[in-house]
Wavefront OBJ file of the C-alpha trace (Angstrom):
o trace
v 0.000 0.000 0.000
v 2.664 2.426 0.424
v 4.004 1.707 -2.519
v 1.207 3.283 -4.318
v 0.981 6.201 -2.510
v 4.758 6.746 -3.053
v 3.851 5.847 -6.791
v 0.851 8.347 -6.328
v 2.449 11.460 -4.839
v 5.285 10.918 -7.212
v 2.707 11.120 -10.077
v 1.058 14.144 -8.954
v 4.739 16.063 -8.516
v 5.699 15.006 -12.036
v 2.213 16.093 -13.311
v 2.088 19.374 -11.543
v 5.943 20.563 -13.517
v 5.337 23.078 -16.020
v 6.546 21.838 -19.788
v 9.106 24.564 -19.538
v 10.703 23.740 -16.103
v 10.761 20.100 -18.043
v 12.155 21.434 -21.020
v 15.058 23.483 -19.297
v 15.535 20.702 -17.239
v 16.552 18.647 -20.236
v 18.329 21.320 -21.977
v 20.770 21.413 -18.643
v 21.381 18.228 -19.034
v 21.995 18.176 -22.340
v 24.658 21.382 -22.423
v 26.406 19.132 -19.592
v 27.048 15.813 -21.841
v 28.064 18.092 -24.604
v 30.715 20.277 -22.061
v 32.105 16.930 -21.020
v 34.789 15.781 -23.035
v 36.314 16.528 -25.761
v 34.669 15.854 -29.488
v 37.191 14.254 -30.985
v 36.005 14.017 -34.589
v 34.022 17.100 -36.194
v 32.238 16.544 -39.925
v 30.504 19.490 -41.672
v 28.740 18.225 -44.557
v 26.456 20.340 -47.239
v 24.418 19.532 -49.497
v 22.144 21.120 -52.838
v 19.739 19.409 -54.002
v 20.857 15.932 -52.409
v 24.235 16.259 -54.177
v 27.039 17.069 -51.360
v 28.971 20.244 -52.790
v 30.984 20.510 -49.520
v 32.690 18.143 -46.423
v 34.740 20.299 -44.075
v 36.736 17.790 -41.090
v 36.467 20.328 -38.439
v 38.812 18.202 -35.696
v 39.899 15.015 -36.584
v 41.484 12.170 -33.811
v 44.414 11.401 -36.244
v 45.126 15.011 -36.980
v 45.159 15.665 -33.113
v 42.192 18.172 -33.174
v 39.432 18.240 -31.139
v 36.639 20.563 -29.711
v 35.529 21.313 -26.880
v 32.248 23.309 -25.844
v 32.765 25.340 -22.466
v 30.375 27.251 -20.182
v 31.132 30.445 -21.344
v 28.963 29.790 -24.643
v 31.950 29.598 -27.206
v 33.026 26.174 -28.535
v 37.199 25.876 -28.926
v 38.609 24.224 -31.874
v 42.385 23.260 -30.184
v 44.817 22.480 -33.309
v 46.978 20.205 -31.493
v 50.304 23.089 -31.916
v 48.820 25.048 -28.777
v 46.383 27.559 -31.239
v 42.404 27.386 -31.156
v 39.476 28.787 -32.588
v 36.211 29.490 -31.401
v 33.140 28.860 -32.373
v 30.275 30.809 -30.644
v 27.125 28.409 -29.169
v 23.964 28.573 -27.355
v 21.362 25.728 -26.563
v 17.571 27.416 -26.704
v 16.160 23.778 -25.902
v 17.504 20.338 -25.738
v 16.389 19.700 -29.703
v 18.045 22.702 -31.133
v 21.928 24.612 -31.372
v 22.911 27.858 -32.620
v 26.142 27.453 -33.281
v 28.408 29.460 -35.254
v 25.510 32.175 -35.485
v 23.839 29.609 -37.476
v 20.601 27.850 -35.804
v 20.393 23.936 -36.509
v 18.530 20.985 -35.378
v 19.636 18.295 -32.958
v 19.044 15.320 -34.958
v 19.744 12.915 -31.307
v 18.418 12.761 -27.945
v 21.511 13.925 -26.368
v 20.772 12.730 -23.163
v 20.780 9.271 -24.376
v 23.445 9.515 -26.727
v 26.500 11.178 -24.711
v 29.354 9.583 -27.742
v 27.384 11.514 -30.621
v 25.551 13.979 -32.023
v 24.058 15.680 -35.451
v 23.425 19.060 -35.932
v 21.212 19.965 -39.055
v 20.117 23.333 -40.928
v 17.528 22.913 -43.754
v 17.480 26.099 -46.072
v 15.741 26.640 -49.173
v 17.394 23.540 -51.463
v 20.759 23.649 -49.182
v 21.129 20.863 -45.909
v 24.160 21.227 -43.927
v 24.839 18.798 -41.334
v 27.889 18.673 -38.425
v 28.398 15.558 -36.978
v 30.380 15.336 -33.763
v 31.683 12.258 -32.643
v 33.782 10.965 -29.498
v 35.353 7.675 -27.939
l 1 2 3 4 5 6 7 8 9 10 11 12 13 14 15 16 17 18 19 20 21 22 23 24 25 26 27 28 29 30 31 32 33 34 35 36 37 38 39 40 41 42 43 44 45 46 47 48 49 50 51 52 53 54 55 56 57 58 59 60 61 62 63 64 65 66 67 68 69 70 71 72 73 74 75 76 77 78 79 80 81 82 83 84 85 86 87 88 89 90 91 92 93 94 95 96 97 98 99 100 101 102 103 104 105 106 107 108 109 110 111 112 113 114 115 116 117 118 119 120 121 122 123 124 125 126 127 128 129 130 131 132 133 134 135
C-alpha cells in the first residue's frame, strides 16, 4: 500500500511541472554531456539538391584536433600546436543549437546519446549537417 501512494504522490509532482521547467531541465542536461569531453572528430557536410557540394573535417582524432564546448557559450577548436578557434554556441532547448551564429537541429536525444551527435540546418534547397563524434 505504500508503494502506491509513493507511486501516487510521485505522479502528482511530475504532473504538476510546467513543460518549460521540463524542457530546461533537459536542456541542462543536455549542455552538460556536450561540455564533457572533448569531441574528438568534427564533420561538416552540405548539401544542394541531395548532391554534397561541400565536407569540411572540423577536428579530426588522427590530426590531433578536437573541440571542446565550455560554459562560457563559445566552442574551442584546439589544433593540437597550442592555437584554437572558437566557435560561438547557445542551446535554446535540448532539440536545437545555434552554433556558429547559425541555428540547426539536434538530430539525437543527447541525453541518451553522450558519444554523438548531429546538428542539421535545412534552407531553401541547401542541408548542412555537423556531426560530432567521441570515444
Amino acid at each position: 500500500m505504500k508503494k502506491f501512494l509513493i507511486l501516487g504522490l510521485m505522479a502528482i509532482g511530475l504532473a504538476s511541472c510546467s513543460k518549460e521547467t521540463l524542457d530546461s531541465a533537459g536542456r541542462d542536461v543536455a549542455q552538460n554531456v556536450i561540455r564533457s569531453f572533448e569531441w574528438t572528430n568534427v564533420v561538416k557536410v552540405e548539401k544542394v539538391d541531395g548532391k554534397e557540394v561541400l565536407r569540411d573535417t572540423i577536428a579530426s582524432e588522427s590530426k590531433g584536433t578536437y573541440l571542446d564546448f565550455d560554459k562560457d557559450g563559445f566552442a574551442y577548436l584546439f589544433d593540437g600546436k597550442g592555437g584554437s578557434t572558437s566557435f560561438a554556441y547557445d542551446m535554446p532547448t535540448s532539440k536545437s543549437m545555434n552554433f556558429n551564429k547559425v541555428s540547426y537541429t539536434i538530430k539525437e536525444n543527447i541525453i541518451q546519446s553522450t558519444v554523438k551527435f548531429t546538428l542539421e540546418n535545412v534552407t531553401d534547397m541547401k542541408t548542412t549537417t555537423i556531426e560530432f563524434k567521441r570515444k
